[in-house]
DOLO-499464 format. One record per residue (C-alpha): residue number from 1; x, y, z; residue in one letter. Coordinates in steps of 0.02 Angstrom, whole numbers, m for minus. Layout:
BEGIN
+-----+--------+--------+--------+---+
|   k |   east |  north |     up | r |
+-----+--------+--------+--------+---+
| NUM |      X |      Y |      Z | A |
...
+-----+--------+--------+--------+---+
This chain:
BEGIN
+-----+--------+--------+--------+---+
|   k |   east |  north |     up | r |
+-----+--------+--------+--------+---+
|   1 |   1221 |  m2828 |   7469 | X |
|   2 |   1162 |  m2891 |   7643 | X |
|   3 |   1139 |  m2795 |   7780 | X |
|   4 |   1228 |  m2608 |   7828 | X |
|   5 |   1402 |  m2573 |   7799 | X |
|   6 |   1476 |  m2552 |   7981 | X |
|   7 |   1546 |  m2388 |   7933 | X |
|   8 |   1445 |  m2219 |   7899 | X |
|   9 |   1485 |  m2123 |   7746 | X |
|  10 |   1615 |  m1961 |   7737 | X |
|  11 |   1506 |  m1834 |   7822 | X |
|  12 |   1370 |  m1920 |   7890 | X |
|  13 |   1340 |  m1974 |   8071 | X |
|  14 |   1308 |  m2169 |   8064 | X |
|  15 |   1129 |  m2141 |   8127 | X |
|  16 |   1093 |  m2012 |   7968 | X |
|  17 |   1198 |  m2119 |   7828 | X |
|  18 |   1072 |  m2278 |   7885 | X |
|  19 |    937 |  m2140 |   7875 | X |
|  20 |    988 |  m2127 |   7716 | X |
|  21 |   1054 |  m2289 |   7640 | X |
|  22 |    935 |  m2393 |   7533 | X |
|  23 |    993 |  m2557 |   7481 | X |
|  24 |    980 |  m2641 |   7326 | X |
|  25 |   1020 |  m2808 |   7250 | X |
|  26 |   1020 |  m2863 |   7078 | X |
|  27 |   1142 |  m2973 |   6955 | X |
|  28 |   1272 |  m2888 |   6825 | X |
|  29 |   1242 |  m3006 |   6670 | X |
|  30 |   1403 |  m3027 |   6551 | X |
|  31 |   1435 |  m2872 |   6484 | X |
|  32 |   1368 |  m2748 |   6597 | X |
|  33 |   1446 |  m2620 |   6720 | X |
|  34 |   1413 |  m2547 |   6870 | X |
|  35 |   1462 |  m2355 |   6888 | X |
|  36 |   1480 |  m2277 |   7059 | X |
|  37 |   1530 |  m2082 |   7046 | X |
|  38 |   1550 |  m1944 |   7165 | X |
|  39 |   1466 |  m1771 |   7166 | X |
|  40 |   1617 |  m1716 |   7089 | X |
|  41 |   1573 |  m1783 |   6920 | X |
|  42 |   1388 |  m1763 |   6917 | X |
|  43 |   1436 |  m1605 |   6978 | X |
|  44 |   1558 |  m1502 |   6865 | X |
|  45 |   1508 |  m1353 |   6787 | X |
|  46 |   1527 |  m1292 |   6605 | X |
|  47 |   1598 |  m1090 |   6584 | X |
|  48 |   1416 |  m1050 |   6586 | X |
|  49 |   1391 |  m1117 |   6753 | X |
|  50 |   1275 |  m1285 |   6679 | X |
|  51 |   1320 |  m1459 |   6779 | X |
|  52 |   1375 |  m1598 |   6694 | X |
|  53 |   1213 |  m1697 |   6790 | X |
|  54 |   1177 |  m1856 |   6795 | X |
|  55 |   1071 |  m1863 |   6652 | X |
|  56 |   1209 |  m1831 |   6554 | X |
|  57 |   1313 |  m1969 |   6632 | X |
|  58 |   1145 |  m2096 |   6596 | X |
|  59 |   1157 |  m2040 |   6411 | X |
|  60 |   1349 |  m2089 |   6390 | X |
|  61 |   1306 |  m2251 |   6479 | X |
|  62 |   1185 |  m2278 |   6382 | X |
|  63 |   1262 |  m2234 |   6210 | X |
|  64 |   1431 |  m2279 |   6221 | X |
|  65 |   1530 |  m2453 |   6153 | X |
|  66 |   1691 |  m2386 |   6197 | X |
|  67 |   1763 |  m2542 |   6288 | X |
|  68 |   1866 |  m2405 |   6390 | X |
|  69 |   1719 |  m2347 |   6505 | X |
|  70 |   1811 |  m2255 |   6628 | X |
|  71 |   1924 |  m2167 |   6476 | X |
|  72 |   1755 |  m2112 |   6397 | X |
|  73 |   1661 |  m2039 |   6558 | X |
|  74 |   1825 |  m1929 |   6591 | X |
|  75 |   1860 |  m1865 |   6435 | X |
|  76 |   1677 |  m1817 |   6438 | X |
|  77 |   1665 |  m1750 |   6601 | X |
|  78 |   1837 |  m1653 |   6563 | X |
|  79 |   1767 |  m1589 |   6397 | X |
|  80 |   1606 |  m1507 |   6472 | X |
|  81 |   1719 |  m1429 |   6600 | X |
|  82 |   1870 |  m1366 |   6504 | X |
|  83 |   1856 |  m1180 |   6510 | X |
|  84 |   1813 |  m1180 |   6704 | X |
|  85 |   1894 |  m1328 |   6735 | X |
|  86 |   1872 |  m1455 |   6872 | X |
|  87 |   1811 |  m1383 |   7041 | X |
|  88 |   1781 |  m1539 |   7164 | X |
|  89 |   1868 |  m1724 |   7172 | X |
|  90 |   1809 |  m1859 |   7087 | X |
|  91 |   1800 |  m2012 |   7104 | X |
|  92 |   1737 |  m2145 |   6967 | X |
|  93 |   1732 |  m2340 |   7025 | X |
|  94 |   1686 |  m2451 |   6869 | X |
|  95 |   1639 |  m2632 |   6903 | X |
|  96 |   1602 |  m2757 |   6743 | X |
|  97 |   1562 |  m2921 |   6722 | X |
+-----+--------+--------+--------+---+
């Protein structure tokens, strides 16, 4: 990624999303993915009011050889939150190489 996208984030003024922004670069070798997620996911609560977190998002990653990535993240994302359900959008964008 080179330089800063010419648009701020949803919510953020431009001068606070560049406040905020912190680039990175890097390769995706064959075979990996790069997940992007909203709040919304990392977010979502369990009937006793636990989030789903992103640590619990790192250990799917990290354990899963389900070819369907995005199929395994919701189903566990929607499992967690069945008996309260969703609260907040999400948004899941998958990229693999």
């Amino acid at each position: 990624m080179r330089g800063l996208p010419r648009q701020p984030g949803f919510g953020l003024s431009a001068a606070r999303f560049r406040e905020k922004l912190e680039v990175k670069t890097g390769t995706l070798e064959a075979g990996d993915a790069l997940v992007i997620c909203t709040d919304g996911l990392t977010e979502a609560m369990d009937a006793g009011g636990r989030l789903y977190g992103l640590d619990r998002l790192e250990a799917l990653l990290c354990g899963t050889q389900d070819d369907d990535l995005r199929g395994a993240i919701l189903a566990d994302v929607t499992a967690f939150a069945e008996s309260s359900g969703l609260q907040d959008d999400l948004t899941l964008l998958i990229s693999r190489r």
